[in-house]
N, C-alpha and C positions, 0 to 999 in steps of 0.2 A: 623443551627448548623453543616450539614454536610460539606458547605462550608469553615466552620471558622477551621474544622479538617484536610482539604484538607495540604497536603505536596508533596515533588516530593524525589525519592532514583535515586541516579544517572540517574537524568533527566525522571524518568519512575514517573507519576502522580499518588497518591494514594492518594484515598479518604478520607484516615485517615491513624495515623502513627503503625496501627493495625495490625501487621502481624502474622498469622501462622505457628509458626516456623518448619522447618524443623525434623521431625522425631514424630511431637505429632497432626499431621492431615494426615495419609497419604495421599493419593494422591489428596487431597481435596474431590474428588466427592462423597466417601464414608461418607462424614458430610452432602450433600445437601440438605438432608431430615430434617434434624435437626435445621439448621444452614442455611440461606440466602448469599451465598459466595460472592455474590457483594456486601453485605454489609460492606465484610472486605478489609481493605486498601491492604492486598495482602498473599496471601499464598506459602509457599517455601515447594515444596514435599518432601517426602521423599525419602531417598538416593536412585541411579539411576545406575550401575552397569552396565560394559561390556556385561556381560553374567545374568542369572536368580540368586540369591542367598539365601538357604533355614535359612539362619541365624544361631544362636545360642541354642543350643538343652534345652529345659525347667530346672528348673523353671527360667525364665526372668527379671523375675520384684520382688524387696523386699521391702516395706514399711518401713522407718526407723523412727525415732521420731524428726529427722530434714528435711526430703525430701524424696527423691526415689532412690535408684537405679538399672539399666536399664541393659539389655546384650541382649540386642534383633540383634544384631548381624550383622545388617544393611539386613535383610529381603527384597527382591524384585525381580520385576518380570523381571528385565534388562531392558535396553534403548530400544529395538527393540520394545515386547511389551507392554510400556508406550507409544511409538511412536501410535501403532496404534489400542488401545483399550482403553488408557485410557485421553492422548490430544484430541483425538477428541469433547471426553464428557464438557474435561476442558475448551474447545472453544465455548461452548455454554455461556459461563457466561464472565462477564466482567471485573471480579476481574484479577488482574497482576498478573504473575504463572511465580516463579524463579524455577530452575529447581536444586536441589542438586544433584552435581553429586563425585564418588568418585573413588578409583580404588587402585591398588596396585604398580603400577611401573604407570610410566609417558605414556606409549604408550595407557594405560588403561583409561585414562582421557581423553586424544585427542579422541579416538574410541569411546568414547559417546558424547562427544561435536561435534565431526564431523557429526555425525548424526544428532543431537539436531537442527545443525545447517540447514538442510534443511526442519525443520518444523517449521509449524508455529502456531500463538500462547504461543509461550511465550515469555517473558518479560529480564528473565536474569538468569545468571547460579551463583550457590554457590559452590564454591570448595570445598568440604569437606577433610581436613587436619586434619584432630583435631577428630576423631571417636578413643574412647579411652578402646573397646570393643572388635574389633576383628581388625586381622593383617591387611585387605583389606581396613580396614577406611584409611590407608594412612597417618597414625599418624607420621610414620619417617618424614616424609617431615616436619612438624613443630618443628621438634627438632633439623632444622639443615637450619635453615638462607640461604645458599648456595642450598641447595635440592629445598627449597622451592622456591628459584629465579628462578630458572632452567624451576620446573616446571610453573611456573604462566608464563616466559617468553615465552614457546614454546604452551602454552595453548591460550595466549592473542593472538599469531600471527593465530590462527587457530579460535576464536571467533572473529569474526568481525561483526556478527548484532548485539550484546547484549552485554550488563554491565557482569563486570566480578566481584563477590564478592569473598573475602575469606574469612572463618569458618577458626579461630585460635584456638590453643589448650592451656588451661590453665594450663597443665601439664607439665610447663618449669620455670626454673630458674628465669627468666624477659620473660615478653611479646612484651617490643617494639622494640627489633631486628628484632622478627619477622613482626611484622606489617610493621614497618620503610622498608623491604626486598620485603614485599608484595607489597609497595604503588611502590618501584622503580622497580622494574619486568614491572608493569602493569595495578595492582587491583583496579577499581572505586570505591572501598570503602570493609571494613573488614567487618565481624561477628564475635560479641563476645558474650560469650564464647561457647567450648561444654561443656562436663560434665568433674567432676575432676576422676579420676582413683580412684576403690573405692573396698573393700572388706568389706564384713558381714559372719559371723561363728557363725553359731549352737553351742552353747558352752555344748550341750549334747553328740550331733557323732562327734564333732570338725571338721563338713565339712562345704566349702561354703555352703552359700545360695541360691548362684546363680550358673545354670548348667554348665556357661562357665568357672566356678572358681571365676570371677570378673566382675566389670561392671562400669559404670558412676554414680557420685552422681548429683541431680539436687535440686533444691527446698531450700527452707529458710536455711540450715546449710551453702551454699556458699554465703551468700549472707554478707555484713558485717555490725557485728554486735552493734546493736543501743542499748543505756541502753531502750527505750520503746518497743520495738521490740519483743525480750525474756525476761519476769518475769521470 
């Protein structure tokens, strides 16, 4: 069975086409108790930052009656160290490990791939464009075709052992400019989507619900809609 599940993502073998998306496992090693990670065809950490980043100040998370939404703020301990407390752990296991990485201006991208790029153990990087949460997700870059060739061009010529993915943002007029922008830059292949730009109000204090003001919607309300789906 495990065979007949086997696939390859830009030429990297996975066991199965099972992956753990970027931002709802963090760094994997934190599930290995739980969860057998070489059982999953690949996990994509979560986002990866020049410097350390304390996130989004509470409450984070809201339950809605269609999904979730999220302002966790992109939370992390920075590229330096993930390099060297928590790759090592990741290299004990055999599952493929894309690395999300993200930044605010373009020089901020290169500074963690450039690193990235002298360690080892991992499989491939995700670009994160598309964090629709806080300013450093680097959501400009996908709402401008041009920003985003820019960057993927001068990122690809500085990744050269690994697959380069991009994370598009659904929070745009049409999405295949940008894809169509991404593939001619450089990009071995996209991710789609992140979350859609999302607000909830207390309709008692009329404040958000969420501490950042706003956050991403995820779960069954983006999805599209089937007549058996929702009664």
């Amino acid at each position: 069975m495990t065979d007949r599940l086997a696939t390859t993502l830009c030429g990297i073998p996975l066991r199965n086409p099972v992956l753990a998306a970027s931002g709802t496992f963090g760094y994997g090693i934190e599930f290995a108790k739980l969860v057998d990670l070489n059982q999953l065809g690949g996990l994509v950490t979560k986002g990866l930052s020049r410097e350390p980043m304390a996130g989004n100040p509470a409450p984070r998370l809201w339950h809605t009656e269609g999904g979730m939404i999220n302002s966790v703020g992109l939370q992390n301990v920075g590229v330096s160290a993930f390099v060297r407390d928590k790759l090592p752990k990741l290299r004990t296991y055999t599952v493929p490990v894309i690395v999300n990485v993200f930044g605010y201006a373009i020089e901020d991208y290169l500074a963690v791939v450039e690193q990235l790029e002298d360690a080892d153990g991992l499989a491939a990087y995700e670009l994160n464009v598309s964090c629709p949460n806080t300013k450093e997700g680097g959501i400009f870059f996908s709402s401008d075709p041009v920003l985003l060739s820019d960057l993927i061009g001068r990122v690809r010529k500085l990744a050269k052992r690994r697959p380069l993915i991009v994370k598009l943002s659904p929070n745009v007029a049409r999405i295949e400019p940008f894809a169509r922008a991404a593939e001619e830059a450089g990009a071995d292949a996209i991710s789609l989507i992140n979350t859609f730009v999302s607000l909830a109000i207390d309709v008692k204090t009329r404040m958000s619900r969420i501490g950042a003001g706003f956050g991403g919607l995820s779960g069954p309300a983006i999805k599209r809609r089937r007549r058996y789906a929702f009664p």
